[in-house]
Backbone as JSON, one array per atom type, in Angstrom:
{
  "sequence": "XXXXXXXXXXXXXXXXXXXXXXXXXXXXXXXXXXXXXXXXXXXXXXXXXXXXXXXXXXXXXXXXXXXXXXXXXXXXXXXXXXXXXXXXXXXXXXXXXXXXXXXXXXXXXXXXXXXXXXXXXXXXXXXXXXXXXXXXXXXXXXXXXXXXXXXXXXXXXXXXXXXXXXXXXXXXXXXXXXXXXXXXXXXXXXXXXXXXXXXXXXXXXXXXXXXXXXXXXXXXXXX",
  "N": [[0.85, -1.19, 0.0], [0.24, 1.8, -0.85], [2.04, 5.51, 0.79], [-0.05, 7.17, 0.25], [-1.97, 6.3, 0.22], [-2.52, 5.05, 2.73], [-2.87, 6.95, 4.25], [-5.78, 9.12, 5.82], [-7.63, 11.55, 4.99], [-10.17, 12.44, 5.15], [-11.62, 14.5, 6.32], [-10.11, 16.59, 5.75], [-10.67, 18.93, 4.64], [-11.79, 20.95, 6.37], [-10.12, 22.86, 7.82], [-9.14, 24.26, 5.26], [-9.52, 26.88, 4.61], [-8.28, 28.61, 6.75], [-5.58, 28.09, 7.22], [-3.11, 29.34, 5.82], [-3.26, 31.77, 6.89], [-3.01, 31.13, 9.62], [-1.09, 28.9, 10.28], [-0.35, 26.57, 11.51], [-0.41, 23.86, 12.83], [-1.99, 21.22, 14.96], [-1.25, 18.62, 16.53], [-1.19, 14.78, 17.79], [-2.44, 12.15, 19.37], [-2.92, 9.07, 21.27], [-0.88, 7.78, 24.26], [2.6, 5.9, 22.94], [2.04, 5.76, 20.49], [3.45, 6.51, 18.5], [3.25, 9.32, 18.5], [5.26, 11.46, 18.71], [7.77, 10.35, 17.29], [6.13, 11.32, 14.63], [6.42, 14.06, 15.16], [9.23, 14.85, 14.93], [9.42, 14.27, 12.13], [7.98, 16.15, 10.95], [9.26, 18.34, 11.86], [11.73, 17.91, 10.52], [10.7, 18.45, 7.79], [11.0, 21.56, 8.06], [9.1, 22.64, 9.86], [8.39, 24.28, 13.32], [8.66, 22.78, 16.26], [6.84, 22.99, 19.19], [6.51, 21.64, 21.91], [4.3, 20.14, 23.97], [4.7, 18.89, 26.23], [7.11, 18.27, 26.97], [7.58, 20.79, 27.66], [5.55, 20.76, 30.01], [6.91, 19.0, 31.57], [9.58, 20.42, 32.21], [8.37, 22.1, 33.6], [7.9, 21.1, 35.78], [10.2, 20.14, 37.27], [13.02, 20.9, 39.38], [13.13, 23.33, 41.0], [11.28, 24.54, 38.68], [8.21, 26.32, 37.22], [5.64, 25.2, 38.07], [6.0, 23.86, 40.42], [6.34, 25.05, 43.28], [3.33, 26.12, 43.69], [2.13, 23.47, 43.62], [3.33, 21.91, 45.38], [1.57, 23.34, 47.28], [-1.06, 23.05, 46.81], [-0.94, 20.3, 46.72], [0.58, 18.93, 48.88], [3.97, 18.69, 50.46], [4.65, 16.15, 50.23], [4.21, 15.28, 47.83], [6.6, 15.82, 46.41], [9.65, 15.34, 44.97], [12.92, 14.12, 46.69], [14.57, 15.56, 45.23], [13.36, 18.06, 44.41], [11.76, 17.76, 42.67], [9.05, 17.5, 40.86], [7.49, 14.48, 42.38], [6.58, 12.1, 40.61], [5.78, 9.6, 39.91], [4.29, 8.93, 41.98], [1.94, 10.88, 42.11], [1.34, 10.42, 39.55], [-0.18, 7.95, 40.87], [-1.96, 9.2, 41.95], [-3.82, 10.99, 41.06], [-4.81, 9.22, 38.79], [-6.33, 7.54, 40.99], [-8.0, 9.61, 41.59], [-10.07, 11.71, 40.48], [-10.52, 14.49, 40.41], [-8.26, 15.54, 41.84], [-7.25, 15.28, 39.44], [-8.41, 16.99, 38.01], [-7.33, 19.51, 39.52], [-4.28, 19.02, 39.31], [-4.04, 19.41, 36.62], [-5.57, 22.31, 36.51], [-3.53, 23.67, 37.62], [-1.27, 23.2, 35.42], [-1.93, 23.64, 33.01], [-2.45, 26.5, 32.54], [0.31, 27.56, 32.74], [1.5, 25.84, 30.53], [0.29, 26.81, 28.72], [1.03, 29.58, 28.65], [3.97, 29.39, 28.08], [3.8, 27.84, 26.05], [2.55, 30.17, 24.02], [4.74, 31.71, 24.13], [7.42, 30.3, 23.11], [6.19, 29.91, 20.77], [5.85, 32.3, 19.49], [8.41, 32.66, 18.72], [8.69, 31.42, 16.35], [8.89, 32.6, 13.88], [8.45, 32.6, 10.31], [8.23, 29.81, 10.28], [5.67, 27.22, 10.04], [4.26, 25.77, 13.06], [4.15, 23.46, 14.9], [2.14, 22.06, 17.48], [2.44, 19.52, 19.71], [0.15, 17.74, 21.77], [-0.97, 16.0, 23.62], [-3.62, 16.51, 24.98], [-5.17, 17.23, 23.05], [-7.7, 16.12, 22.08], [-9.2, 16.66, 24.03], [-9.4, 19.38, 24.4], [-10.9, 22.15, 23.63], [-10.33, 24.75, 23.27], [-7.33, 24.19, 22.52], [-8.14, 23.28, 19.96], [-9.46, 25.34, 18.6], [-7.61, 27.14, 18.18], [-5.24, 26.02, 16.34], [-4.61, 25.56, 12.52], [-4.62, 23.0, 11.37], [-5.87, 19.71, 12.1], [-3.36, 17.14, 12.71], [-3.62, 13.72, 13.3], [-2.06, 10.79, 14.83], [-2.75, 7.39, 14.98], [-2.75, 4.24, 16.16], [-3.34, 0.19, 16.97], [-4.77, -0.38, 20.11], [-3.12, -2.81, 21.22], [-1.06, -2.28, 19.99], [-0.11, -0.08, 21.26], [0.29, -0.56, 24.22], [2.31, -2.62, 23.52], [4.38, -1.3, 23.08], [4.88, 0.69, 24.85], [5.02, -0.88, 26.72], [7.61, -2.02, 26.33], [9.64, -0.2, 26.55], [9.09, 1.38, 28.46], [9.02, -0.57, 30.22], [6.6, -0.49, 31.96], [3.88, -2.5, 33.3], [1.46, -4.09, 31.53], [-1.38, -3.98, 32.92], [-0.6, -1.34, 33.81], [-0.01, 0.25, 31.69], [-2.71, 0.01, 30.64], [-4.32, 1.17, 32.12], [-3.3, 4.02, 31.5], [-3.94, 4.48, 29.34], [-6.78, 4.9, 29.25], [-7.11, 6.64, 30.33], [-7.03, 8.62, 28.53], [-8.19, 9.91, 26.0], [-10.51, 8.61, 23.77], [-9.58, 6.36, 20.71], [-11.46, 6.38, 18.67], [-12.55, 9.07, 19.77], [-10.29, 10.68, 18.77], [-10.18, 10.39, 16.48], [-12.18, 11.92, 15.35], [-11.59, 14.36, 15.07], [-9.9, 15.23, 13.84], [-8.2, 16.16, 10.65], [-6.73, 14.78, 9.33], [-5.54, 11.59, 9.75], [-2.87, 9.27, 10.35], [-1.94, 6.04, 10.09], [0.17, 4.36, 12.34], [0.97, 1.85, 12.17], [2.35, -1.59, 12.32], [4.01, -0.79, 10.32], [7.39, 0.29, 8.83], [10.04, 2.47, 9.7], [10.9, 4.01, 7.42], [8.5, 3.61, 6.03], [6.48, 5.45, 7.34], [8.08, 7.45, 7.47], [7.7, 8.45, 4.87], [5.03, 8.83, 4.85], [4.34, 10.65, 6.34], [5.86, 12.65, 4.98], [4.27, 12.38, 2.37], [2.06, 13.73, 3.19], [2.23, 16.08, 4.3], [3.34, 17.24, 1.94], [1.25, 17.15, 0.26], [-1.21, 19.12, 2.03], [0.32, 21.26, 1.38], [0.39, 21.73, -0.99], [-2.49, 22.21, -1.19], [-2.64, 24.53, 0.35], [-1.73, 26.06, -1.96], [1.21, 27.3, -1.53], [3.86, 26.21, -0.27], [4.15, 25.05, 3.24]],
  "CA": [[0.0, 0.0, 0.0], [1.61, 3.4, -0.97], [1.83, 5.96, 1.39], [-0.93, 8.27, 0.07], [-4.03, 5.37, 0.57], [-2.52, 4.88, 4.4], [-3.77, 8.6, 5.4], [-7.34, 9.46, 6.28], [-7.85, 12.84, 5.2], [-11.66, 12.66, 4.86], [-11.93, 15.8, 6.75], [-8.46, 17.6, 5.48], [-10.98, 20.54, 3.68], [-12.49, 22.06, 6.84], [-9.39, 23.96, 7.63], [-7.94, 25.23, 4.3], [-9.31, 28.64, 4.67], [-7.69, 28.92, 7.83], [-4.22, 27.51, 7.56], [-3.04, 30.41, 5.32], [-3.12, 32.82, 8.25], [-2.57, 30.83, 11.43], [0.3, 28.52, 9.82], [-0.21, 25.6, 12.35], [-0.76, 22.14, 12.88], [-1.57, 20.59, 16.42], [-0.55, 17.14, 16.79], [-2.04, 14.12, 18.8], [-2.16, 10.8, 19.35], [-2.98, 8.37, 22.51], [0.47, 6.72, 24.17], [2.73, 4.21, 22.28], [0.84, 5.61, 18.93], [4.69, 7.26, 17.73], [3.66, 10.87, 17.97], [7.01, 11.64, 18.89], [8.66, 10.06, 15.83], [6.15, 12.01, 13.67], [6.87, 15.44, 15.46], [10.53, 15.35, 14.56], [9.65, 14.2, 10.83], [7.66, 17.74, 10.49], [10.1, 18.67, 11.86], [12.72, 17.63, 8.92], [10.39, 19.2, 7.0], [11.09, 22.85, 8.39], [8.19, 23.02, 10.95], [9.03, 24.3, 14.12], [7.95, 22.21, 17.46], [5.87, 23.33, 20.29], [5.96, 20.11, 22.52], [3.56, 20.71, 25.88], [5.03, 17.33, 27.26], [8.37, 18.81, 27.07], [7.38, 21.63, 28.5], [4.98, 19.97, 31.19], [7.53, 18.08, 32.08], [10.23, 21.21, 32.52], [7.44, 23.17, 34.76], [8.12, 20.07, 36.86], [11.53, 20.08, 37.4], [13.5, 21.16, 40.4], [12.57, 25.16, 40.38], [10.33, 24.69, 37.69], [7.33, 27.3, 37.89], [4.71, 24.73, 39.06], [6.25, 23.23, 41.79], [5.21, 25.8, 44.47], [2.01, 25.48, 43.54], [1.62, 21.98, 43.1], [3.28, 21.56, 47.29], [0.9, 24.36, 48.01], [-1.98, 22.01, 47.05], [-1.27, 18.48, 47.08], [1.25, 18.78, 50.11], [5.53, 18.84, 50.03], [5.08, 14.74, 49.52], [4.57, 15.41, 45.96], [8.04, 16.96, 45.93], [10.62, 14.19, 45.77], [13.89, 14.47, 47.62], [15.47, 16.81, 44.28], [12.96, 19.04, 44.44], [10.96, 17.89, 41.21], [7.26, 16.3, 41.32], [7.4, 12.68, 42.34], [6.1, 11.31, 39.18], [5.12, 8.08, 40.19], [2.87, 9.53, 43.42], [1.3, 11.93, 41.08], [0.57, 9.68, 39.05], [-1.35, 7.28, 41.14], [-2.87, 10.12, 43.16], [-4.69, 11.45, 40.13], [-5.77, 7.5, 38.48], [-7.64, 7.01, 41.64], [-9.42, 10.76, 42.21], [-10.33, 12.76, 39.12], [-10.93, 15.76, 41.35], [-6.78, 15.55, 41.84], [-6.52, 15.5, 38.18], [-8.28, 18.15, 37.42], [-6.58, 20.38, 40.46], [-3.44, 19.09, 38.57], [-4.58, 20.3, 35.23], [-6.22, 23.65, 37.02], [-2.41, 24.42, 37.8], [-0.35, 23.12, 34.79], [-2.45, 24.13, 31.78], [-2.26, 27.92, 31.96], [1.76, 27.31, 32.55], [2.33, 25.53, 29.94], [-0.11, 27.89, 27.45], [1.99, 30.63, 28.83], [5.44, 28.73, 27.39], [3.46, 27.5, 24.05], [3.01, 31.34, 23.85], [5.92, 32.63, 24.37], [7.85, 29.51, 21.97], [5.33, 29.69, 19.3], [5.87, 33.55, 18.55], [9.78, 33.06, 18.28], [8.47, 30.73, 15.21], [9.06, 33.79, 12.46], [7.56, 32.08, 9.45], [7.74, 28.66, 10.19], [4.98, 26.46, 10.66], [4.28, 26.08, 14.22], [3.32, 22.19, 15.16], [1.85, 22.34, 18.98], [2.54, 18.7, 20.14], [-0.67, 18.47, 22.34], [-1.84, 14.82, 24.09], [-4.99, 16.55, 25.23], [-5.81, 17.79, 22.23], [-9.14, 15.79, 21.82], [-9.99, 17.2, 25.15], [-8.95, 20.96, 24.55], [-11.68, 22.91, 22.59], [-8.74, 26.26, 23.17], [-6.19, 24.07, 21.32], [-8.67, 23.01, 18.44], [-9.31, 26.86, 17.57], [-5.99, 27.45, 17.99], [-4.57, 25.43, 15.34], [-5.11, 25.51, 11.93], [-5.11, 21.76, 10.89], [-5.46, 18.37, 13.51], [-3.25, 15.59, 12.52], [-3.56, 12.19, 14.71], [-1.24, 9.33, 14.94], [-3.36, 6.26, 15.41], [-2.8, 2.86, 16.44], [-4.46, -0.45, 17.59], [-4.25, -0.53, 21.28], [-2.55, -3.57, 21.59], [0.32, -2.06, 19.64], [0.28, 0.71, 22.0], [0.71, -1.77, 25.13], [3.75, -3.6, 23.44], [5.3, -0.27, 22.41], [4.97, 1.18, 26.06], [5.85, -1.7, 27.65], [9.34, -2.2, 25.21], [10.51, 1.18, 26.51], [9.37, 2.21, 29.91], [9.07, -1.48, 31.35], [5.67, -0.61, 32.75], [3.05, -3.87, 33.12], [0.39, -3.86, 30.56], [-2.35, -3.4, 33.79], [-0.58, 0.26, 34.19], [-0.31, 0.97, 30.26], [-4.39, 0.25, 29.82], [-4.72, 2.7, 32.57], [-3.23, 5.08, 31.31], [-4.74, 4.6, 28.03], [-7.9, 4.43, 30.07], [-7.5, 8.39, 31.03], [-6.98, 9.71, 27.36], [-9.22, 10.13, 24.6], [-10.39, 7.29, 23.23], [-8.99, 6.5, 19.34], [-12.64, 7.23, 18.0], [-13.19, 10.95, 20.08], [-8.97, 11.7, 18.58], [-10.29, 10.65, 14.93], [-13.68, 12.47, 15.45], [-11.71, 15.93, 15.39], [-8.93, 15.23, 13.06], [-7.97, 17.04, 9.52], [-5.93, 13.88, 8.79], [-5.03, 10.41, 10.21], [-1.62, 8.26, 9.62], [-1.98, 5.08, 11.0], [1.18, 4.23, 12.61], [0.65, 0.07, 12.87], [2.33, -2.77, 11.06], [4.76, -0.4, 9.22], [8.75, 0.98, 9.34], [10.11, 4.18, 9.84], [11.07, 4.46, 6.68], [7.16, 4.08, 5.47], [6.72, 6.58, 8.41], [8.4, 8.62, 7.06], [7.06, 8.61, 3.46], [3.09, 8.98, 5.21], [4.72, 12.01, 6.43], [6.16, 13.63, 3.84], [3.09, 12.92, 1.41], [0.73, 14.59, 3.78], [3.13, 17.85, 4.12], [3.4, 17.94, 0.26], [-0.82, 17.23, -0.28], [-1.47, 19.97, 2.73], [0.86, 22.41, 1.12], [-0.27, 22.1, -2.38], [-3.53, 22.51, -1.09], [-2.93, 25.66, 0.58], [-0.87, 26.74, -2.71], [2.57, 27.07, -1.57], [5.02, 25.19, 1.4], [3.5, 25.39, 4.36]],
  "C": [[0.88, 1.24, 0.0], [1.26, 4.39, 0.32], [0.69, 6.83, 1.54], [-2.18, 7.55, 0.69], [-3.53, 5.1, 1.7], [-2.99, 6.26, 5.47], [-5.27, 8.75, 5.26], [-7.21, 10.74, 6.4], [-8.96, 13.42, 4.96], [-12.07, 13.79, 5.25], [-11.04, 16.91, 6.53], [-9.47, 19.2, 4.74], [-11.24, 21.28, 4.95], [-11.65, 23.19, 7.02], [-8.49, 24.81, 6.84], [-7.74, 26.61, 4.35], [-8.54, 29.15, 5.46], [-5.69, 29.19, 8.25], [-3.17, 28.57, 7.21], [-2.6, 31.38, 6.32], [-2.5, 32.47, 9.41], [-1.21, 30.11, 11.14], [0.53, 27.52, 11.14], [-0.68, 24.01, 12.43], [-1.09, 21.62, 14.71], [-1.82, 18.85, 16.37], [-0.81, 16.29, 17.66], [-1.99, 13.3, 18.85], [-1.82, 10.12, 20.72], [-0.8, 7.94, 23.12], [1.25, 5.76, 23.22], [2.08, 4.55, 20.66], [2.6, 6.0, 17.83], [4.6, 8.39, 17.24], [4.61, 12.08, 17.9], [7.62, 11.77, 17.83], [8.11, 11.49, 14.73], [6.35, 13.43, 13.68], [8.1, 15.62, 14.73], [10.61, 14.86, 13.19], [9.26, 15.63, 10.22], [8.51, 18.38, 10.93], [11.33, 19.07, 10.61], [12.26, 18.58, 7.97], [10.18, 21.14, 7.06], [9.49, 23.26, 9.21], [9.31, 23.16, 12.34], [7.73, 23.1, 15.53], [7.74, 23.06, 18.72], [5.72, 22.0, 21.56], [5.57, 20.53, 23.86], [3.87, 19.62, 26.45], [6.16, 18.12, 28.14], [7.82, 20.03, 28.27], [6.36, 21.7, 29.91], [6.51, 19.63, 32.34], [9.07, 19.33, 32.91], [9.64, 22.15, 33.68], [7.71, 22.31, 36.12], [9.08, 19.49, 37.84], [11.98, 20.6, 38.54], [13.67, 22.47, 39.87], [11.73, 25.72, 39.65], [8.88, 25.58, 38.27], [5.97, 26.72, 38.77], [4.82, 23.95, 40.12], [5.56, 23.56, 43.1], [3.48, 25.19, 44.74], [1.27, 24.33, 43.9], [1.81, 21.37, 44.7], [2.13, 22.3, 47.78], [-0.35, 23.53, 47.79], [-2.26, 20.74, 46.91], [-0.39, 18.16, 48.24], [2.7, 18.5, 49.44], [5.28, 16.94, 50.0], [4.73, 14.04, 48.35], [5.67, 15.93, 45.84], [8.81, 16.01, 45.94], [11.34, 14.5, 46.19], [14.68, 15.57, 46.65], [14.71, 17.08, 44.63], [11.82, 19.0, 42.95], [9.4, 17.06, 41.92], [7.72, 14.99, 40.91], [6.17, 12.42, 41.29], [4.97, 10.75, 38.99], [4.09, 8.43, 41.16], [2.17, 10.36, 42.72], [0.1, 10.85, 40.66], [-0.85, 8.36, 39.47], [-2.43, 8.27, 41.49], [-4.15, 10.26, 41.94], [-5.47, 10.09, 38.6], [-6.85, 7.55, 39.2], [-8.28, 8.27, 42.27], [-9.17, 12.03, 41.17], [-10.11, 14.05, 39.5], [-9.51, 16.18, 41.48], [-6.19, 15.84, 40.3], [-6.93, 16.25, 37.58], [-7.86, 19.75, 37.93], [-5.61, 20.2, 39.77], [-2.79, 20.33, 37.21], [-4.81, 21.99, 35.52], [-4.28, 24.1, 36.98], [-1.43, 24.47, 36.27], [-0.57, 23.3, 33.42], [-2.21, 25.01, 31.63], [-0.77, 28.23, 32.23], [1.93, 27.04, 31.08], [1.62, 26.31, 28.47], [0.86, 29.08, 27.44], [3.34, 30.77, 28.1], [4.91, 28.36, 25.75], [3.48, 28.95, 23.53], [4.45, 31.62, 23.47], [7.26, 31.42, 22.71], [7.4, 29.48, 20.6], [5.6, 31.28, 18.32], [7.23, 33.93, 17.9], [9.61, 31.97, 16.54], [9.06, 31.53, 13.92], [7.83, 32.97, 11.32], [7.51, 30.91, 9.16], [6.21, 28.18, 10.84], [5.12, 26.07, 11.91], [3.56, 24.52, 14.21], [3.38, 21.9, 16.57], [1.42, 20.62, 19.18], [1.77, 18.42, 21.43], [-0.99, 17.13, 22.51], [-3.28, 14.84, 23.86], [-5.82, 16.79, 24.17], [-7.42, 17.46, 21.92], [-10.27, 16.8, 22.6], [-10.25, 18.69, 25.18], [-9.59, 21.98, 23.7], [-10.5, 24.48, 22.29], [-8.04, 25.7, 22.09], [-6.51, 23.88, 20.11], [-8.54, 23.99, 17.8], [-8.2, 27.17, 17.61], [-4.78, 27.47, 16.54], [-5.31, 25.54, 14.13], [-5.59, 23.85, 11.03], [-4.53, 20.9, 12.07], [-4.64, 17.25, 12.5], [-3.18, 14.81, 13.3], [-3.03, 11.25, 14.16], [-1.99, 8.29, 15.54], [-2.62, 5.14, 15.37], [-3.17, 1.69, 17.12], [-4.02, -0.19, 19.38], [-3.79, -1.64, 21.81], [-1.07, -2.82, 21.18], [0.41, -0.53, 20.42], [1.39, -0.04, 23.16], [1.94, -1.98, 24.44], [4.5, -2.09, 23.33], [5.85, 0.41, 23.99], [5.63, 0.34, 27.21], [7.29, -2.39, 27.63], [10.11, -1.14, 26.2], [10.4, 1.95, 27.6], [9.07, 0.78, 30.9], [7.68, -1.43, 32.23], [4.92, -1.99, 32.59], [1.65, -3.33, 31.97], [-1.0, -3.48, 31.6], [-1.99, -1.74, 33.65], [-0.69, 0.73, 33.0], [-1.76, 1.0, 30.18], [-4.48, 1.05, 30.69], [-4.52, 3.96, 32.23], [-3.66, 5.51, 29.95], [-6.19, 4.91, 28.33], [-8.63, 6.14, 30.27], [-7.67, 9.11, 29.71], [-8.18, 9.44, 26.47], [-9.39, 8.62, 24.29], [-9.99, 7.44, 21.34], [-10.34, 7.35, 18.16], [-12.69, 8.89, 18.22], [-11.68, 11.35, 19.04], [-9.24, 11.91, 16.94], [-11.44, 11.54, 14.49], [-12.84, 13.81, 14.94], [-10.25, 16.18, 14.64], [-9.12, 15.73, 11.27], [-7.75, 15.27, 8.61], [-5.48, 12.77, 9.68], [-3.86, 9.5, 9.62], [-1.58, 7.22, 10.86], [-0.94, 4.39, 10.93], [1.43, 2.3, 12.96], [1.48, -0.62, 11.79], [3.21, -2.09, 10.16], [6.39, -0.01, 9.95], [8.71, 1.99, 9.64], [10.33, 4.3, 8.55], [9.41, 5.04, 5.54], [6.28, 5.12, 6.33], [6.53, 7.97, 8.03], [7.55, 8.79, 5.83], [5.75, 9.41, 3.71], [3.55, 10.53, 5.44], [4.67, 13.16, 5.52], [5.26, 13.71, 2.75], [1.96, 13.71, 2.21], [1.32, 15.7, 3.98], [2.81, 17.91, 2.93], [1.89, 18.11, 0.06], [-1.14, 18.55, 0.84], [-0.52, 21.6, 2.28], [0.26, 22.69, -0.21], [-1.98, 22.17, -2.27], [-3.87, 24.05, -0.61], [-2.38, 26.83, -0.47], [0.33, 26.95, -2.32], [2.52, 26.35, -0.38], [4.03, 25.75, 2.47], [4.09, 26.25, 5.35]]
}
């Protein structure tokens, strides 16, 4: 199968008018799907990255801006002994009480909009691709962006992929698959789909690079 009949771009028209102006992409895809990989292929292709993991994950850090915060309402034994958020305690805390995860969220969303800001305007005239988990969830990041692409794959080949590379048990991967979007709500709200299953990087790559070239010659020039 060539790369062009492996994308799902049944919905690629709603945002042409748009793209023109805003010059963005936001980017998505459950755990284990390889939205990673395809960040740093748009990449290749002169997009710049936006990654809110990355930058989650830096707010988190020993000094990082939501630390305070984050002792100030879940208590200093979310802090581990550096000084960063214990991870792993986090993480259960907010599995077993929603109410924790969206106090979480309440703190580390308008952080890390603050940093997508501030990264996204040093862009100049590249394309701007905002690397965004929640995205299903995030009606802000939908208008935001001018086209959704999603990285799909089955959820078994999530599981093996997650459990290759961080050693977790397949009980803790379906949980945490458990919290995100499901594959239907991420394709519900997508421009374009590349289903990441059953293939190389090198055909990866290809899915890539024909959906840059079809999304540019659609908007008339490079993106």
């Amino acid at each position: 199968m060539n790369a062009a009949a492996r994308i799902d771009c049944s919905d690629s028209s709603a945002r042409i008018g748009s793209i023109g102006n805003i010059g963005s992409i936001g980017l998505t895809g459950g755990i284990g799907s390889g939205k990673s990989t395809v960040a740093q292929l748009l990449v290749a292709h002169g997009a710049m990255l936006v990654d809110t993991d990355a930058i989650a994950r830096a707010l988190t850090l020993p000094g990082g801006a939501a630390i305070a915060p984050i002792a100030a309402r879940f208590g200093t034994g979310m802090i581990a002994s550096d000084g960063a958020l214990d991870r792993e305690r986090m993480r259960a805390r907010v599995f077993a009480d929603p109410g924790a995860k969206a106090q979480l969220e309440g703190i580390l969303h308008p952080l890390i909009g603050q940093e997508a800001d501030r990264q996204a305007a040093a862009a100049g005239g590249a394309v701007v691709v905002f690397d965004v988990p929640l995205l299903a969830e995030s009606p802000r990041w939908r208008r935001r962006v001018a086209r959704i692409l999603v990285v799909d794959c089955s959820e078994a080949t999530q599981c093996h992929r997650v459990m290759q590379r961080s050693g977790w048990s397949e009980e803790t991967v379906r949980a945490v698959i458990a919290q995100q979007a499901t594959r239907a709500q991420r394709r519900a709200i997508a421009d374009a789909v590349i289903f990441n299953d059953g293939i190389g990087p090198e055909t990866l790559a290809d899915e890539v690079g024909a959906l840059w070239t079809l999304w540019c010659r659609e908007r008339g020039k490079p993106l």
